[in-house]
C-alpha positions, 0 to 999 in steps of 0.5 A: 553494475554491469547488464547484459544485451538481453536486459529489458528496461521499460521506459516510463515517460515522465508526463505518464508518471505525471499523470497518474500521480495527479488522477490517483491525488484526485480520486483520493481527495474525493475520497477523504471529501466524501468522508469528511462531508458525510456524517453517516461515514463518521464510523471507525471503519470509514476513518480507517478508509479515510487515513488509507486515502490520505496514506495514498494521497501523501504517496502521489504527491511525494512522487509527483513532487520529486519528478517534478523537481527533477525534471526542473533541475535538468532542465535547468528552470530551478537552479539552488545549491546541492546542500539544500537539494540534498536536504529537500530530497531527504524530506520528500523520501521521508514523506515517500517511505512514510505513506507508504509504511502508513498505507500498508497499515491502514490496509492491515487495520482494515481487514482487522476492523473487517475480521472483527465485524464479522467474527464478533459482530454483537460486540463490534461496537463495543470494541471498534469504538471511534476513541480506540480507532483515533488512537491507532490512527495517531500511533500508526501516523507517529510510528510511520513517520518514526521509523520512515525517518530512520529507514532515510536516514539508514538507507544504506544498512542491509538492516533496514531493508530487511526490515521493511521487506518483514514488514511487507510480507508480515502485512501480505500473510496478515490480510492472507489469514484474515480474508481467508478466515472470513471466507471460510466463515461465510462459506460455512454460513453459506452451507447452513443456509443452502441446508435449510433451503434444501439447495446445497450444491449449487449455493456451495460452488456459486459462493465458492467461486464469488468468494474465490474470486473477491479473494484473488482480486484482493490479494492479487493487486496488493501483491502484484502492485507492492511486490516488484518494488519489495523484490527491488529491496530484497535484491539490493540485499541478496545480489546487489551486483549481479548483472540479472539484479542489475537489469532488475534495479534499472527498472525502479520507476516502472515499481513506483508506477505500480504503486500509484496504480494501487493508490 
């Protein structure tokens, strides 16, 4: 594919891609410890937590695993035959694609669990129970690697990107609604309690904008993090020629990066 002068690359060193990936496994791993080591965190919503960390830890070391394996091929350190390579590049993708479908869904879960405990907070522990939270977490796993698998082994159907763009903008407008519908319930809280205490307006704009902006920021990384790299995807389907979606395709790893930032 062609690009023109103008096109701007972003060249992302490979000790900085290195590096990140080795910080975000570090922070996850803290995470999954201080889960695992506390008991009081031994709740539903905590192992949704934990499962995101560990989604977000497979991420990191896949891409770190992959980078590092590139960079010993060219540099002539690790020297095995193609099939194999081949082969050993299909696992790391499967693992890539996998996490990341994993850690979009745990995203999804919580914001459900977080919906839940708050529009039916009496019943909560009723229907949040640790039984129900350990089979979604084993289905979300075994539908991950599921269909990674086939998303890898299809890679090259316009089918299978469409799918996994549906999937990122299914999740984006999931977590939209929910948050959205929590704020306003918690705005409406809000409004009940300044009535009471006979301080209406300033409660309303001060909760209004902290909610506003725990909002933007929620929404905002996720999109700002996962989007480049779904627009990567749904561009490969609409102008997988043009010389703009060309100069766009070239700064693949720049996405990757992105990525790691929200692990």
């Amino acid at each position: 594919n062609q690009t023109g002068p103008w096109c701007l690359q972003v060249s992302i060193p490979d000790g900085l891609f290195l590096s990140l990936g080795l910080v975000s496994l570090v922070e996850n791993v803290l995470v999954v410890i201080a889960i695992t080591k506390n008991r009081n965190l031994h709740s539903p919503m905590y192992s949704f937590i934990c499962c995101l960390a560990l989604s977000d830890l497979m991420v990191s070391i896949s891409l770190v695993l992959e980078t590092a394996i590139i960079l010993l091929l060219e540099a002539g350190a690790l020297v095995t035959r193609a099939a194999l390579v081949q082969q050993l590049d299909n696992v790391i993708d499967v693992l890539i694609c996998g996490s990341m479908v994993s850690s979009l869904c745990f995203l999804g879960v919580i914001a459900i669990d977080r919906y839940i405990s708050i529009f039916y907070a009496l019943r909560y522990h009723s229907i949040v129970t640790l039984p129900r939270a350990r089979r979604a977490i084993m289905g979300i796993w075994v539908a991950s690697i599921f269909f990674s698998t086939l998303f890898i082994t299809y890679y090259n159907h316009t089918a299978v990107l469409i799918c996994l763009v549906t999937f990122f903008l299914a999740m984006l407008a999931l977590m939209a609604v929910l948050y959205v519908h929590m704020l306003t319930r918690a705005y409406q809280h809000a409004q009940g309690i300044a009535q009471l205490q006979k301080r209406q307006g300033s409660t309303r704009q001060g909760f209004c904008l902290k909610g506003a902006a725990t909002l933007t920021i929620i929404l905002g990384i996720f999109f700002l993090c996962w989007g480049p790299f779904f627009l990567h995807l749904t561009l490969i389907v609409l102008c997988p020629q043009h010389p703009t979606c060309s100069c766009i395709f070239k700064n693949f790893n720049l996405y990757l990066v992105l990525i790691i930032f929200s692990s």
